[in-house]
Structure formats: structure tokens, C-alpha cells
PDBQT receptor file of N, H, CA, C and O in Angstrom, charges set to zero:
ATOM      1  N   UNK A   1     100.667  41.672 127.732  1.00  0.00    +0.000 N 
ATOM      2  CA  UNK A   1     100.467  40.482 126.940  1.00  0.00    +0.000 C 
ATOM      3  C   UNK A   1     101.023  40.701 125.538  1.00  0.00    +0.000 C 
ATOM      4  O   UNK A   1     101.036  41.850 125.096  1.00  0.00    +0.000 OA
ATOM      5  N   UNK A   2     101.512  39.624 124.758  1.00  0.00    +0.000 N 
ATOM      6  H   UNK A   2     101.501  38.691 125.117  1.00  0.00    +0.000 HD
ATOM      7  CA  UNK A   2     102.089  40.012 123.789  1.00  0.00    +0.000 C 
ATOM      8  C   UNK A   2     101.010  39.569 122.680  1.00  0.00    +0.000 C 
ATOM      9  O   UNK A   2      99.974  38.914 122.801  1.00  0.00    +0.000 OA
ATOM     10  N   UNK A   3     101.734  40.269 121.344  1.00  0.00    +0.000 N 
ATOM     11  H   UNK A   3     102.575  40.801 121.246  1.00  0.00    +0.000 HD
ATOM     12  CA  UNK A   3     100.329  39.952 120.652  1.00  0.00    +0.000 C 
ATOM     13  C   UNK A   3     101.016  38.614 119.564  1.00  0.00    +0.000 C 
ATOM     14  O   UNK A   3     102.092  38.452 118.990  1.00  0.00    +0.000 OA
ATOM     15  N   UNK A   4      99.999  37.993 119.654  1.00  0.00    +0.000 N 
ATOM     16  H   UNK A   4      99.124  38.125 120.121  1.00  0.00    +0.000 HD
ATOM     17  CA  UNK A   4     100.298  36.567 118.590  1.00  0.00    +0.000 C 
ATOM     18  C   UNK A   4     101.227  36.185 117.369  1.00  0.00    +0.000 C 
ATOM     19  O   UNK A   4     101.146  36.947 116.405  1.00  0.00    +0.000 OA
ATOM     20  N   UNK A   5     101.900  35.358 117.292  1.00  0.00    +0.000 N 
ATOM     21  H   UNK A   5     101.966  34.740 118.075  1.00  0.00    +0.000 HD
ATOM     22  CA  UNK A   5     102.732  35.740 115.905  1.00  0.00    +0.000 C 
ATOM     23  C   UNK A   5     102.405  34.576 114.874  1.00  0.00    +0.000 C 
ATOM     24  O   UNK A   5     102.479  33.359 115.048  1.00  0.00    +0.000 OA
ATOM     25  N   UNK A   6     101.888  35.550 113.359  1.00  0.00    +0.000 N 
ATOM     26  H   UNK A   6     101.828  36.539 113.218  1.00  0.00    +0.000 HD
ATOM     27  CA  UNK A   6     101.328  34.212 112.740  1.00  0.00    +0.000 C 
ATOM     28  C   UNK A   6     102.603  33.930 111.713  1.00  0.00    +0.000 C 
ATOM     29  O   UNK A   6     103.626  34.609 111.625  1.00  0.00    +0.000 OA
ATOM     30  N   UNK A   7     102.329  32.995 111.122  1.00  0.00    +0.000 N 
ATOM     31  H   UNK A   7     101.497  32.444 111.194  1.00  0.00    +0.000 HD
ATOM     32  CA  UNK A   7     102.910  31.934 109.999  1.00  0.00    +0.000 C 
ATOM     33  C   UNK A   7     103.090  32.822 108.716  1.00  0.00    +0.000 C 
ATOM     34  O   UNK A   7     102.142  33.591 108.872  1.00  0.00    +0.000 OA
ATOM     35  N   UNK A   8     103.653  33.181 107.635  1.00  0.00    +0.000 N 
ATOM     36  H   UNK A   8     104.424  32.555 107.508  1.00  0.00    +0.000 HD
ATOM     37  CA  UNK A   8     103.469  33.550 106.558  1.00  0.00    +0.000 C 
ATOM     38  C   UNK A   8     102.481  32.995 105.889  1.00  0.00    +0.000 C 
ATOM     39  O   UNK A   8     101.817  33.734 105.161  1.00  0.00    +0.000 OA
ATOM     40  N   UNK A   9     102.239  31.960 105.950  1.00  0.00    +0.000 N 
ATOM     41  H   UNK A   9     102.778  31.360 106.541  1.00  0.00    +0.000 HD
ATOM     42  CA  UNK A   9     100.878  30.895 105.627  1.00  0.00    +0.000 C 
ATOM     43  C   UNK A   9      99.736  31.672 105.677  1.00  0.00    +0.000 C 
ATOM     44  O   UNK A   9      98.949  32.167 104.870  1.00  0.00    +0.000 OA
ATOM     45  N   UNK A  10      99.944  31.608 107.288  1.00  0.00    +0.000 N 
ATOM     46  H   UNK A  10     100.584  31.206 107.943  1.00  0.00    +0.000 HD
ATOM     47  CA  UNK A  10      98.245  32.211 107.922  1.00  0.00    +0.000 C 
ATOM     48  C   UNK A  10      98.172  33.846 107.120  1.00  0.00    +0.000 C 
ATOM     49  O   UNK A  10      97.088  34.402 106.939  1.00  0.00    +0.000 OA
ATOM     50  N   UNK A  11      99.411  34.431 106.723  1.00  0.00    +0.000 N 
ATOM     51  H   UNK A  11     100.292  33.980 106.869  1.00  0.00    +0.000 HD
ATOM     52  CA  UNK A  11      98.941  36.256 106.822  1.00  0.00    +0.000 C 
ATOM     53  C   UNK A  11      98.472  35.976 104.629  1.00  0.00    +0.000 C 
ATOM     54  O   UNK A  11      97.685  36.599 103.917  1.00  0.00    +0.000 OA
ATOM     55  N   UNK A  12      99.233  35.022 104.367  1.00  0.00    +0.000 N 
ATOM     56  H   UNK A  12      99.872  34.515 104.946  1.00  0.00    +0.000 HD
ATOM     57  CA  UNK A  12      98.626  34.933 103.017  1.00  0.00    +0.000 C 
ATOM     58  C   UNK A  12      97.134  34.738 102.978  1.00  0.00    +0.000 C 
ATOM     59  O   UNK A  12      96.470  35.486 102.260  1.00  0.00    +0.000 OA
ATOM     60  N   UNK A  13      96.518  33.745 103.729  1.00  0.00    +0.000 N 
ATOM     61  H   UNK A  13      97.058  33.138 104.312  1.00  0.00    +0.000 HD
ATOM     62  CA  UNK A  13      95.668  33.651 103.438  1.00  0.00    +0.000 C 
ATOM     63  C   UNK A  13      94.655  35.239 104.166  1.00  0.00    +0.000 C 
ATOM     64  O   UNK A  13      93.723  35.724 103.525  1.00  0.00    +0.000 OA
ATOM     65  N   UNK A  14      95.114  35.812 105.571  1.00  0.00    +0.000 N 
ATOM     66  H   UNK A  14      95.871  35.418 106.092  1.00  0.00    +0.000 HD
ATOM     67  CA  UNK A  14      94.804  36.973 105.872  1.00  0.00    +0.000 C 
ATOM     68  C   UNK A  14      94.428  38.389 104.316  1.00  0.00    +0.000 C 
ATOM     69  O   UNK A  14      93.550  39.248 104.229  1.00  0.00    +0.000 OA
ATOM     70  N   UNK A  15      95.644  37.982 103.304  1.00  0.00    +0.000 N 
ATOM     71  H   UNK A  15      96.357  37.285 103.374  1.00  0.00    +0.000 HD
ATOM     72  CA  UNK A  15      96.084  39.084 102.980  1.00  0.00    +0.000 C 
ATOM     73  C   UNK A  15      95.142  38.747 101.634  1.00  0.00    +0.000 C 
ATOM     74  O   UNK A  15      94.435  39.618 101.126  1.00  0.00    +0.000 OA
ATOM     75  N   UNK A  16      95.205  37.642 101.218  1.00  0.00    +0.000 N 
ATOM     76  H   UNK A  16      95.779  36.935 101.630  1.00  0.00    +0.000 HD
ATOM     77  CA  UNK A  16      94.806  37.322  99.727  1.00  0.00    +0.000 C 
ATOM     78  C   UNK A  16      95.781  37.434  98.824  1.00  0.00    +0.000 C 
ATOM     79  O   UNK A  16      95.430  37.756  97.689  1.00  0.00    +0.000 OA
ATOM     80  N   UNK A  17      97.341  37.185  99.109  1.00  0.00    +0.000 N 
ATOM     81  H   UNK A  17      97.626  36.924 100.031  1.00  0.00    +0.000 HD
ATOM     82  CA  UNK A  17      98.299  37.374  98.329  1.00  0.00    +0.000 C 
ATOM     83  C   UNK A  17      99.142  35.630  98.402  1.00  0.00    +0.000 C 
ATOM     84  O   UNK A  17      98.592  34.662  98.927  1.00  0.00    +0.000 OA
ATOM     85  N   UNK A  18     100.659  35.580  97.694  1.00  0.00    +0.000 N 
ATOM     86  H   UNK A  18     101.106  36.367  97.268  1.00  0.00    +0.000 HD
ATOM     87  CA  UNK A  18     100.908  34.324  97.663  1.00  0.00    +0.000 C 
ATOM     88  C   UNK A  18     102.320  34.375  98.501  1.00  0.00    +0.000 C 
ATOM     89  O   UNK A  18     102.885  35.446  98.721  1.00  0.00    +0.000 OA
ATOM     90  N   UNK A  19     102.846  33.078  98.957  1.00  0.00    +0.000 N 
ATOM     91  H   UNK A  19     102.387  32.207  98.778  1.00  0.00    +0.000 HD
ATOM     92  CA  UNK A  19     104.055  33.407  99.865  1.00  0.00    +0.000 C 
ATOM     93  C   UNK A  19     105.078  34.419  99.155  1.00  0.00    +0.000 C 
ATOM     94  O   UNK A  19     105.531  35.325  99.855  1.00  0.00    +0.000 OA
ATOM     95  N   UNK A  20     105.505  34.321  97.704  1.00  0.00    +0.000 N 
ATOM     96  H   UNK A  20     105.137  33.586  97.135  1.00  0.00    +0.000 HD
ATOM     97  CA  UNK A  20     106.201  34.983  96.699  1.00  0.00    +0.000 C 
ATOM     98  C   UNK A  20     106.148  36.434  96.904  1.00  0.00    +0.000 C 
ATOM     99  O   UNK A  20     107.182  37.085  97.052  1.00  0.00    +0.000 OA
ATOM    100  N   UNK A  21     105.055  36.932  96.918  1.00  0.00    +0.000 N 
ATOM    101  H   UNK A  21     104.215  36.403  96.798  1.00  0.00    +0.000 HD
ATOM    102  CA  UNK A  21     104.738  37.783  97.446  1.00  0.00    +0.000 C 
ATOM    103  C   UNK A  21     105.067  38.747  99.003  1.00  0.00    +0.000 C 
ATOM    104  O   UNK A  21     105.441  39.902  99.203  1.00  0.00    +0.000 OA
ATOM    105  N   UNK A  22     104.768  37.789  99.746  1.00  0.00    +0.000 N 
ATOM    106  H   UNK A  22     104.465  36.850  99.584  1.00  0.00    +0.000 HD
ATOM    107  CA  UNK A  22     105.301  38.712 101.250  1.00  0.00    +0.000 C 
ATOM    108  C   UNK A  22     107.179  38.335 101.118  1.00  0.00    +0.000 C 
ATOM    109  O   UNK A  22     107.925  39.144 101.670  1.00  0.00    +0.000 OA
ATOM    110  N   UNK A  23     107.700  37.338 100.519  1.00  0.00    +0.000 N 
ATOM    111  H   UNK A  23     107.094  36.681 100.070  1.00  0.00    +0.000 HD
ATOM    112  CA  UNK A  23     109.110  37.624 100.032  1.00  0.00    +0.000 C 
ATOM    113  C   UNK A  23     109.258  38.543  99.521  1.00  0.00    +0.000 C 
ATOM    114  O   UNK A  23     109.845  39.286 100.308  1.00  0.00    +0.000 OA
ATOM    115  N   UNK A  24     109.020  39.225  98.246  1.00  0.00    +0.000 N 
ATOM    116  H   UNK A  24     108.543  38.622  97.607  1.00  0.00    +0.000 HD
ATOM    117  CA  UNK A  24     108.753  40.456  97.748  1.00  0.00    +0.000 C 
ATOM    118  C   UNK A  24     109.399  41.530  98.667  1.00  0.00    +0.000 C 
ATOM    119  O   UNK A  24     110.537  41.973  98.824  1.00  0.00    +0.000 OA
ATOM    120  N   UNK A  25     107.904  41.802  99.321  1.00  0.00    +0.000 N 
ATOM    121  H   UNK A  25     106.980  41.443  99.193  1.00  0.00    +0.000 HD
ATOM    122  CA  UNK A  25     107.638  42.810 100.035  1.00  0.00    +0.000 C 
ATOM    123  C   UNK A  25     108.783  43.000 101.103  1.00  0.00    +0.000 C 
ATOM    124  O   UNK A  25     109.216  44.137 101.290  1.00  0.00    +0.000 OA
ATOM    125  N   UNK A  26     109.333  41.842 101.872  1.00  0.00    +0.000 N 
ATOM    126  H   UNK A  26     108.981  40.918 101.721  1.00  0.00    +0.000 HD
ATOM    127  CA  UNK A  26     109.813  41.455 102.920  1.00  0.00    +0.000 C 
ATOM    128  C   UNK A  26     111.735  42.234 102.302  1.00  0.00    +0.000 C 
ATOM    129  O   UNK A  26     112.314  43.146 102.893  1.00  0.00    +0.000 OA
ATOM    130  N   UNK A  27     112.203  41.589 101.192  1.00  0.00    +0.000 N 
ATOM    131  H   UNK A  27     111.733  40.848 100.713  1.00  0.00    +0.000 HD
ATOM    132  CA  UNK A  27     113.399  41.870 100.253  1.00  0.00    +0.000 C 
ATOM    133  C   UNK A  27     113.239  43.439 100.072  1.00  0.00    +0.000 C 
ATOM    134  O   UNK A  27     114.167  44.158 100.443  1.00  0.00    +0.000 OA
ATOM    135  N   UNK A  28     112.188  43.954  99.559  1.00  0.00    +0.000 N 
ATOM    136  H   UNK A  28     111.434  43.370  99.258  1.00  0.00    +0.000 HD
ATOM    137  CA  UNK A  28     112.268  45.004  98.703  1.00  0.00    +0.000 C 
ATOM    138  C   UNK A  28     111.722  45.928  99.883  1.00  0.00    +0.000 C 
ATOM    139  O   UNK A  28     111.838  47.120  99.596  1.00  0.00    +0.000 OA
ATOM    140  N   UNK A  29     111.255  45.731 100.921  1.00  0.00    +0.000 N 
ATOM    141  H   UNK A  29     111.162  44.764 101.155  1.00  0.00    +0.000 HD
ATOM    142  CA  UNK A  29     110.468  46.808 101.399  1.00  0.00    +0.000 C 
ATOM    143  C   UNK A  29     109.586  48.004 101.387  1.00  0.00    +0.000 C 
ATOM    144  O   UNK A  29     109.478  49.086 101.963  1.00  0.00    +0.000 OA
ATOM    145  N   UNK A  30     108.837  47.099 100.193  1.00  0.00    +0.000 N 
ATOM    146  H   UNK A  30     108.925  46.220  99.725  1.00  0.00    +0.000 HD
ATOM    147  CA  UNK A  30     108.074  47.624  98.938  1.00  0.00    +0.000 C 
ATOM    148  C   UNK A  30     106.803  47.851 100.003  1.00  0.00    +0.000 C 
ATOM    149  O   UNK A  30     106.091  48.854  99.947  1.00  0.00    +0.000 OA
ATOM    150  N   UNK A  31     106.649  46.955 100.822  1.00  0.00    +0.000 N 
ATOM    151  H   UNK A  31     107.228  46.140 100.867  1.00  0.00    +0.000 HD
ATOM    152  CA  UNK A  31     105.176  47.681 101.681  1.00  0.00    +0.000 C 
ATOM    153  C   UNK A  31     105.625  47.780 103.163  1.00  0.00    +0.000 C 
ATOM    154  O   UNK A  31     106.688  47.166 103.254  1.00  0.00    +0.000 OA
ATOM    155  N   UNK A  32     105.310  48.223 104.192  1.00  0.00    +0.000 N 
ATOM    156  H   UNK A  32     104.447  48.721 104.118  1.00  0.00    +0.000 HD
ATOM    157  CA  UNK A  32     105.846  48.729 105.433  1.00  0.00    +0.000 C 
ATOM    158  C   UNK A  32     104.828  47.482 106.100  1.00  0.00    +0.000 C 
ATOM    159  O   UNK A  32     103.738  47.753 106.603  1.00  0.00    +0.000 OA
ATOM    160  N   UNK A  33     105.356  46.134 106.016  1.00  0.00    +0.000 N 
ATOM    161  H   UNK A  33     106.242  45.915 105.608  1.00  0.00    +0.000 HD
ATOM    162  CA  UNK A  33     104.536  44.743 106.933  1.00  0.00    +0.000 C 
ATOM    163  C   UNK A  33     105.920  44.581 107.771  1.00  0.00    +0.000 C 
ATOM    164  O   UNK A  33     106.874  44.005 107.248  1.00  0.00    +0.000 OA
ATOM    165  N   UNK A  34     106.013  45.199 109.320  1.00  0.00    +0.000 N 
ATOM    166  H   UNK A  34     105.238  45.667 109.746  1.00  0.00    +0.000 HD
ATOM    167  CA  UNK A  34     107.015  44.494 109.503  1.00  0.00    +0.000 C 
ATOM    168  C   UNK A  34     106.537  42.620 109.768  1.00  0.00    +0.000 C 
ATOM    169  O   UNK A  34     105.494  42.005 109.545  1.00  0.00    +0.000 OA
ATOM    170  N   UNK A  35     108.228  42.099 110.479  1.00  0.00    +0.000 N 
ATOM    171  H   UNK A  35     109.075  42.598 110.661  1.00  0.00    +0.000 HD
ATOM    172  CA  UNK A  35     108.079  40.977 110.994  1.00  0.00    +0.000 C 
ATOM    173  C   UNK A  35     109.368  41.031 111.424  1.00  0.00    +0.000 C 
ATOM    174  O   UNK A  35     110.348  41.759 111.274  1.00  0.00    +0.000 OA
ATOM    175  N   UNK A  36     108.940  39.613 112.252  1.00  0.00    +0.000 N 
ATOM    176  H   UNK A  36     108.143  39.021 112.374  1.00  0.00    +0.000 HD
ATOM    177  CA  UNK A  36     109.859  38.674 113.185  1.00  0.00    +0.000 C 
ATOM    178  C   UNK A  36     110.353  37.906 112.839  1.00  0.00    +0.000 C 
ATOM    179  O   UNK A  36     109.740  37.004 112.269  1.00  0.00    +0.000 OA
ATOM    180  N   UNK A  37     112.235  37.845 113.064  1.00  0.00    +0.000 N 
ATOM    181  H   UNK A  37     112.734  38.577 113.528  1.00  0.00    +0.000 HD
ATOM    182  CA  UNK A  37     112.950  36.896 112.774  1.00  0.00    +0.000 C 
ATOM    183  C   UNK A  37     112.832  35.970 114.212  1.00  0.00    +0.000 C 
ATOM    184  O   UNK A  37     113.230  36.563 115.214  1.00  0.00    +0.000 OA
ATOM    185  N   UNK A  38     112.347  34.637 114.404  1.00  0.00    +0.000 N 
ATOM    186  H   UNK A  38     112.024  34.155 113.589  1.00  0.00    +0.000 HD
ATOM    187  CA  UNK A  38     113.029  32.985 114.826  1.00  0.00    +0.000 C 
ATOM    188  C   UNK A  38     113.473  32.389 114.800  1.00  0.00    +0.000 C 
ATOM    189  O   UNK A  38     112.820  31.354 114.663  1.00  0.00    +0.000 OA
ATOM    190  N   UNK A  39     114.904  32.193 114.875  1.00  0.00    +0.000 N 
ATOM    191  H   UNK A  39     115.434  33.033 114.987  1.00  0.00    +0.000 HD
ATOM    192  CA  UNK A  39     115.963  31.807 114.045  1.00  0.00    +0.000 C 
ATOM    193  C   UNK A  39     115.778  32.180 112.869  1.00  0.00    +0.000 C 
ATOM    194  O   UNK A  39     115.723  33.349 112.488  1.00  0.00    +0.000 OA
ATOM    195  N   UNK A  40     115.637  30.891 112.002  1.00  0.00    +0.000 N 
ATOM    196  H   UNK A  40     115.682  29.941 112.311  1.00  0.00    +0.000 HD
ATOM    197  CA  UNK A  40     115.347  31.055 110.246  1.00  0.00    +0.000 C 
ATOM    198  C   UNK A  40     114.253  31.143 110.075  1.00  0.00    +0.000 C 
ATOM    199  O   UNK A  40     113.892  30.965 108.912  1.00  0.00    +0.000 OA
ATOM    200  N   UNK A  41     113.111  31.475 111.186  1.00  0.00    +0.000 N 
ATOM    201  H   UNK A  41     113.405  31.620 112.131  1.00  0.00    +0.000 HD
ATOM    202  CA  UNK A  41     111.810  31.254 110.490  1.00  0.00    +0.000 C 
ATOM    203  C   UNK A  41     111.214  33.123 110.524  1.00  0.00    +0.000 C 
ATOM    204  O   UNK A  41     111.464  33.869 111.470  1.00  0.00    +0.000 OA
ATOM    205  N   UNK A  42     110.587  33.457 109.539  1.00  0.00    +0.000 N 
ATOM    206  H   UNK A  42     110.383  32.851 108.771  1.00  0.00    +0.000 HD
ATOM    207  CA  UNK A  42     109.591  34.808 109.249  1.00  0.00    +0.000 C 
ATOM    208  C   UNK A  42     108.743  34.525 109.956  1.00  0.00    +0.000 C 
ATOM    209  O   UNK A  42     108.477  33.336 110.132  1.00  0.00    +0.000 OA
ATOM    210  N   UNK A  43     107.801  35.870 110.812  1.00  0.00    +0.000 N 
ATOM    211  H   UNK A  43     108.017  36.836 110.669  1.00  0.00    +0.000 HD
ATOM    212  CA  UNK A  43     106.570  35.330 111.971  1.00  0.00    +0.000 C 
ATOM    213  C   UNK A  43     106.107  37.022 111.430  1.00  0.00    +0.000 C 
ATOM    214  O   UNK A  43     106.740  37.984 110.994  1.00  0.00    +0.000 OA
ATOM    215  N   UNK A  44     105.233  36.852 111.617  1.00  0.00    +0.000 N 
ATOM    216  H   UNK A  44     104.719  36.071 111.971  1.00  0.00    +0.000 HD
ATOM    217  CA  UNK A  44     104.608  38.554 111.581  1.00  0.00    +0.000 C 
ATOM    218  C   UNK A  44     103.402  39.056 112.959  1.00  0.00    +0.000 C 
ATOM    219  O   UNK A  44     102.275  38.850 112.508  1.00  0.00    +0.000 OA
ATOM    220  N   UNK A  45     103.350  39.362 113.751  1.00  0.00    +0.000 N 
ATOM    221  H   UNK A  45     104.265  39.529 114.118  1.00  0.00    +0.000 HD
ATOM    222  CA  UNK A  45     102.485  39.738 114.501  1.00  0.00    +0.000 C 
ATOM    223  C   UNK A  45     101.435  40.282 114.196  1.00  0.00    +0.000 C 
ATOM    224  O   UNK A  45     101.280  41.211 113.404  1.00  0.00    +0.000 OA
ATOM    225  N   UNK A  46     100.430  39.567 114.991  1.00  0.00    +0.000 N 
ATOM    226  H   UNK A  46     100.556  38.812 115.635  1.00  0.00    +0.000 HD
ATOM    227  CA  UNK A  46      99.096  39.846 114.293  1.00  0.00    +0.000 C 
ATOM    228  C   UNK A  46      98.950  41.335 114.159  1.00  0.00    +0.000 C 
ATOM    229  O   UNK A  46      98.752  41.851 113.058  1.00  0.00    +0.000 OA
ATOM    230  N   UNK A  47      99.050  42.060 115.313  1.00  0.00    +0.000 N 
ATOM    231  H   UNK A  47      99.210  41.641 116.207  1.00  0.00    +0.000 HD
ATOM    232  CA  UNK A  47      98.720  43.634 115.021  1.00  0.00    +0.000 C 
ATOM    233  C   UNK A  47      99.434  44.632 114.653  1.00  0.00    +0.000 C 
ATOM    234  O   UNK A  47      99.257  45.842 114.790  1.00  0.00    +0.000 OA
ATOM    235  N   UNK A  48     100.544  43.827 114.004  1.00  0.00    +0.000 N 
ATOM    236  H   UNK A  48     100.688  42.843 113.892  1.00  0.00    +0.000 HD
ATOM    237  CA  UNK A  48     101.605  44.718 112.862  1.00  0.00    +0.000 C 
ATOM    238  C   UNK A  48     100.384  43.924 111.736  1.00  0.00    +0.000 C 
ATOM    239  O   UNK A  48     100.121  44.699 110.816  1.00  0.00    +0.000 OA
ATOM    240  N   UNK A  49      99.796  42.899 111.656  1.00  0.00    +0.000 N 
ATOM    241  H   UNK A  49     100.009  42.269 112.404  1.00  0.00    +0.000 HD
ATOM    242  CA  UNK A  49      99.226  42.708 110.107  1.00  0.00    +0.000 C 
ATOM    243  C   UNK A  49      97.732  43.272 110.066  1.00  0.00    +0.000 C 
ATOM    244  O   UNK A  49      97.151  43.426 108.992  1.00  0.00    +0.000 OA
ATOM    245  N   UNK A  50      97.122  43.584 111.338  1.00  0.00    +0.000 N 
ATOM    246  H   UNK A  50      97.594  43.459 112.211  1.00  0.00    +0.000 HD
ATOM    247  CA  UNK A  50      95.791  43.908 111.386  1.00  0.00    +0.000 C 
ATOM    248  C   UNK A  50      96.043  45.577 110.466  1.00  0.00    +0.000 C 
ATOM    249  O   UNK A  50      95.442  45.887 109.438  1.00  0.00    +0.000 OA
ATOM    250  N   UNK A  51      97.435  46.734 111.439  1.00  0.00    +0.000 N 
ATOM    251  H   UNK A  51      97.923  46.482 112.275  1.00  0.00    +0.000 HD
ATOM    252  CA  UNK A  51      97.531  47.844 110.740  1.00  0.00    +0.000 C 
ATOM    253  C   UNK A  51      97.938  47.864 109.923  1.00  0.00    +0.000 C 
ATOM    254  O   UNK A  51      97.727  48.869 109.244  1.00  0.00    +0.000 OA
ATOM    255  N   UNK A  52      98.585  47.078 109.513  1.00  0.00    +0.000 N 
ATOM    256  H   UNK A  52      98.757  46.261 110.064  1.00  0.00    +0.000 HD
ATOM    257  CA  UNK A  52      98.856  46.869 107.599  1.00  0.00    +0.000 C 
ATOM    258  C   UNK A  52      97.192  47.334 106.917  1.00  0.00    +0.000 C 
ATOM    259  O   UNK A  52      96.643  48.319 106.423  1.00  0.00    +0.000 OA
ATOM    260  N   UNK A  53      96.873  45.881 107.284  1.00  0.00    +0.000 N 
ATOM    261  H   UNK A  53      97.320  45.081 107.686  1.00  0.00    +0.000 HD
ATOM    262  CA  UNK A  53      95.383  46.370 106.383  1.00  0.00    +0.000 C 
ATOM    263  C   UNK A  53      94.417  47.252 106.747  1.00  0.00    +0.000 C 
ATOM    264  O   UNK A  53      93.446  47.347 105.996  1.00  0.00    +0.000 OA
ATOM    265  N   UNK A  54      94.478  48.223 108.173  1.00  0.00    +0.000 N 
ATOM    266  H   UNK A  54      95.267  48.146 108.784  1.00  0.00    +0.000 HD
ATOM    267  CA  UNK A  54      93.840  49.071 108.430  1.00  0.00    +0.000 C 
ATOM    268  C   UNK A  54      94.595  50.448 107.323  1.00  0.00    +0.000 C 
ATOM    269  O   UNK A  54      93.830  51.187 106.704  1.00  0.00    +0.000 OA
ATOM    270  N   UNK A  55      95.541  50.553 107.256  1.00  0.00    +0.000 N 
ATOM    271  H   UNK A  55      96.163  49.952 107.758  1.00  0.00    +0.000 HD
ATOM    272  CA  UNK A  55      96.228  51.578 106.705  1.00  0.00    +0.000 C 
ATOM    273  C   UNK A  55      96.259  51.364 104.743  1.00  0.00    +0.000 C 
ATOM    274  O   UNK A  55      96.928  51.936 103.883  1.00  0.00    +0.000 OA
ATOM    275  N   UNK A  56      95.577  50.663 104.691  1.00  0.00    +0.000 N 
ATOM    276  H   UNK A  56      95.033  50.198 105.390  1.00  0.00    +0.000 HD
ATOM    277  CA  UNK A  56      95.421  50.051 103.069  1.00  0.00    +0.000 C 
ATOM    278  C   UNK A  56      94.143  50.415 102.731  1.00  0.00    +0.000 C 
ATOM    279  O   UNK A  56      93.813  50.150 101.576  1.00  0.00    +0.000 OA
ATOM    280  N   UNK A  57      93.173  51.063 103.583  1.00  0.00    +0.000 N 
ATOM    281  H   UNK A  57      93.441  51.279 104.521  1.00  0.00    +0.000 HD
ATOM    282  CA  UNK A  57      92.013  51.525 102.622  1.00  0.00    +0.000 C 
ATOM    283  C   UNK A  57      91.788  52.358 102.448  1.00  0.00    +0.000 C 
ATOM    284  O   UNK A  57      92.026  53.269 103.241  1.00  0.00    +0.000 OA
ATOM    285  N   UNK A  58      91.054  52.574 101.024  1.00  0.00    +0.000 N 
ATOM    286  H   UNK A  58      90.861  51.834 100.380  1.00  0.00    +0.000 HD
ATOM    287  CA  UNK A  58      91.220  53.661 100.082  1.00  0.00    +0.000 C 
ATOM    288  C   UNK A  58      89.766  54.223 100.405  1.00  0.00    +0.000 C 
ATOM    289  O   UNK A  58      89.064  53.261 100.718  1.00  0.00    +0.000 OA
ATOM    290  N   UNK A  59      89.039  55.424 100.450  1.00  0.00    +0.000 N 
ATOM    291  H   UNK A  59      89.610  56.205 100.195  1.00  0.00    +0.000 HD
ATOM    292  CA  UNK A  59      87.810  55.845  99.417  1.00  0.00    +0.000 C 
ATOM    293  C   UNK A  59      87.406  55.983  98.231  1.00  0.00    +0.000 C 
ATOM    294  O   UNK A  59      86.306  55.892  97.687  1.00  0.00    +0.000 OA
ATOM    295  N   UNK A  60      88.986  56.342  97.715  1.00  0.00    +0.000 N 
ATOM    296  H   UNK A  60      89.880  56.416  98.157  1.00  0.00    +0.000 HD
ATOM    297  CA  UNK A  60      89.119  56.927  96.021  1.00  0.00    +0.000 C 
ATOM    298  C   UNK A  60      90.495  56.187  95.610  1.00  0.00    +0.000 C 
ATOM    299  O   UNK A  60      91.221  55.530  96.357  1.00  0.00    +0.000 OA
ATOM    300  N   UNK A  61      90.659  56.437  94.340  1.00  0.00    +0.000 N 
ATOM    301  H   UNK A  61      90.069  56.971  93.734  1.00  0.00    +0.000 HD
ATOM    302  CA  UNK A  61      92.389  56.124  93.802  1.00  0.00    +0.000 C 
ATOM    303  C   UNK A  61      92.673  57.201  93.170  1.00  0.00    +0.000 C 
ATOM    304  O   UNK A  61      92.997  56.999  92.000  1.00  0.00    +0.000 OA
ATOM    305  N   UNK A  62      92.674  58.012  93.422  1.00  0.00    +0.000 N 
ATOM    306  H   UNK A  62      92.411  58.176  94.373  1.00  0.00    +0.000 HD
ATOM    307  CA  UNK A  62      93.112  59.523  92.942  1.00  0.00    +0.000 C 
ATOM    308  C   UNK A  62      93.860  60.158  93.872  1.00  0.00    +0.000 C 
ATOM    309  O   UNK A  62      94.268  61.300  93.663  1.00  0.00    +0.000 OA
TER     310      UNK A  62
């Protein structure tokens, strides 16, 4: 089964960030979120975005 592919929409509001933002990231490859090209449209799969934010927490910042 394949896993779901959301909207840049939906992972903003997932992420708490703004579309500007996953452009950013997406250009610069400033954070390791992949995604999916659809023709012209960006899609990100849910469990490329679930381990995004599994791999984003901290205990400390040191």
C-alpha cells in the first residue's frame, strides 16, 4: 500500500511553518523533507513528513 501524499497546505499546517518556508527548504535543501514531483504540483508523503518530525526532537540544544 502506498503511503498518502499530502498538499504543501496540509504539511504547513502539520509543521507549524508557512508555504515560503517548505520553498525554502525544498530550493536550498536546508532540511532533508523529501517530496514528490506531479507534474507541476509539490506532494510530500505522509511518512517522509511523519520522519521528518520524528527525527527533529531534541532533549537538550547543546
Amino acid at each position: 500500500m502506498t503511503t498518502p501524499l499530502l498538499s504543501p497546505t496540509k504539511v504547513t499546517e502539520l509543521l507549524g511553518v508557512i508555504i515560503g518556508t517548505l520553498v525554502v527548504w525544498r530550493c536550498t535543501g536546508r532540511y532533508p523533507l523529501p517530496f514528490v514531483k506531479v507534474g507541476r504540483r509539490v506532494m510530500y508523503r505522509l511518512n517522509d513528513v511523519e520522519a521528518f518530525i520524528e527525527g527533529r526532537i531534541f532533549e537538550q540544544t547543546a
